[in-house]
N, C-alpha and C positions, 0 to 999 in steps of 0.2 A: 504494500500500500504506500501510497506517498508520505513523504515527511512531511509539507505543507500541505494544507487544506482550506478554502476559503470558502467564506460565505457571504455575500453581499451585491454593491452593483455590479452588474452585465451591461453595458450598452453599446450599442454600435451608435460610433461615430462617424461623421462626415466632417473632413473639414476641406476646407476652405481656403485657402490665401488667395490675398488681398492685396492691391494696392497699399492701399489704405480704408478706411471704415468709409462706406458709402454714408453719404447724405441722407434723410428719409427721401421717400416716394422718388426715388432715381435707379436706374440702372449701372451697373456694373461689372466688365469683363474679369473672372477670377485670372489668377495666376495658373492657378492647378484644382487639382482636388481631390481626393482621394477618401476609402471606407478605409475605417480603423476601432479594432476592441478600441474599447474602455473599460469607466471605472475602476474606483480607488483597488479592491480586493485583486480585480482581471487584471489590473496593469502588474501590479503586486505578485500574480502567479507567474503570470509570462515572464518577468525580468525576475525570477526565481528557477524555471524553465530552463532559460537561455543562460543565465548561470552552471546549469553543471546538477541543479537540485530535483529532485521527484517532487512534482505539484500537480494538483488535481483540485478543478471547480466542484462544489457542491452548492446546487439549486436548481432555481426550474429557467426553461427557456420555452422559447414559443417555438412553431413549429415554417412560422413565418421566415420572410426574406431575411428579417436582423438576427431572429436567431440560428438560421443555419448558418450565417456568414460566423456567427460570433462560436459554433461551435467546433466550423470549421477553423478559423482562426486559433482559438483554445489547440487543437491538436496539430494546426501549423507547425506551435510551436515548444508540443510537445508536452504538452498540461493535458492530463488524464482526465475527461468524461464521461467515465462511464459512470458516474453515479448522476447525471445527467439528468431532470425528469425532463422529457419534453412532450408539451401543452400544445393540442390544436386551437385553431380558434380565437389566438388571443395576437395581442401586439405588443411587439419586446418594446422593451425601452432604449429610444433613440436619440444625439440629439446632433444638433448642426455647428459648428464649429468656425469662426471666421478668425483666421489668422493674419493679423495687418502685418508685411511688411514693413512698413515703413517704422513702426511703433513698438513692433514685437509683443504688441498686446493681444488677448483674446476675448472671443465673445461666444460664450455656450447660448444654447437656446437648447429645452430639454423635452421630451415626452416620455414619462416614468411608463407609459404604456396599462394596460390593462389585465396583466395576469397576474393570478391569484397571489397570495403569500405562500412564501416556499415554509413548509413543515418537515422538516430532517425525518425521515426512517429509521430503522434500526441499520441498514446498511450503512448510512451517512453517517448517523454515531457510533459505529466500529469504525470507521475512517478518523474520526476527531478523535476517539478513542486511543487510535492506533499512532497518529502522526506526533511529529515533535512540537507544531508550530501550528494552532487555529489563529489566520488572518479572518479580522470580520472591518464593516465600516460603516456603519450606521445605517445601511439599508439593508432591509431583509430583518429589521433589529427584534423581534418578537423569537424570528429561528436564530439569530445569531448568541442571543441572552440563553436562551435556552441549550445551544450548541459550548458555550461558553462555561457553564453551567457545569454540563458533561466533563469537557476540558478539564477545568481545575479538581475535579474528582478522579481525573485518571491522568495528571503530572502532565499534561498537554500544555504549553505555554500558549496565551493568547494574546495576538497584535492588532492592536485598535487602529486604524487608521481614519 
């Protein structure tokens, strides 16, 4: 089983660069743009991943365009899935991303989406059970308190972000 395990946001990202921050009610040619994971926990596993460490998501995803990308993505880069639920019917959470050039500032705009709250199994807590390291991040926080919980009962160390 993985050493890390996380529990929190999932979102596919779009961003965006920019010149600079458009005006309101104007048009603007991007630089670029590109889909990209996010979220505090998701960033957290992949750049744990790409480190050299065993990491694995635990929660739920949609069955939709942002969450196959984002599960795809998850095992791009080598972060375990399989305890994975994934939901028909619903819309992951997404958001849009404007990256100014000129300012090096940014601008999220978000949609938390519409699926349900993730509730851990017993698989998912022999995973938090089993690892060195529960990442959570204040979203999902009902499963994460709860997953946390589990943690410090079984010498699991937990990282807030």
């Amino acid at each position: 089983m993985a050493k890390i395990v996380g529990i929190g946001a999932c979102v596919m990202d779009t961003l965006y660069t920019v010149p600079t921050y458009p005006k309101e009610d104007t048009k603007m040619r991007a630089l670029g743009s590109k889909p990209s994971g996010g979220g505090p926990v998701a960033t957290g596993l992949v750049a744990a991943a790409k480190l050299g460490e065993s990491a694995a998501y635990l929660g739920v995803l949609s069955d939709d365009n942002g969450g196959v990308f984002l599960k795809k993505d998850f095992e791009k880069y080598g972060v375990d899935t399989a305890l994975v639920e994934v939901k028909s019917g619903y819309r992951s959470f997404t958001s849009v991303l404007w990256l100014s050039a000129d300012s090096t500032a940014r601008t999220c705009v978000f949609d938390k989406g519409d699926l349900p709250p993730f509730a851990p199994c017993d698989a998912q807590l022999a995973a938090v059970r089993e690892a060195s390291v529960l990442m959570v991040d204040g979203n999902e926080l009902e499963a994460a308190v709860a997953a946390a919980a589990h943690a410090r009962e079984n010498g699991t160390q937990v990282l807030y972000d």
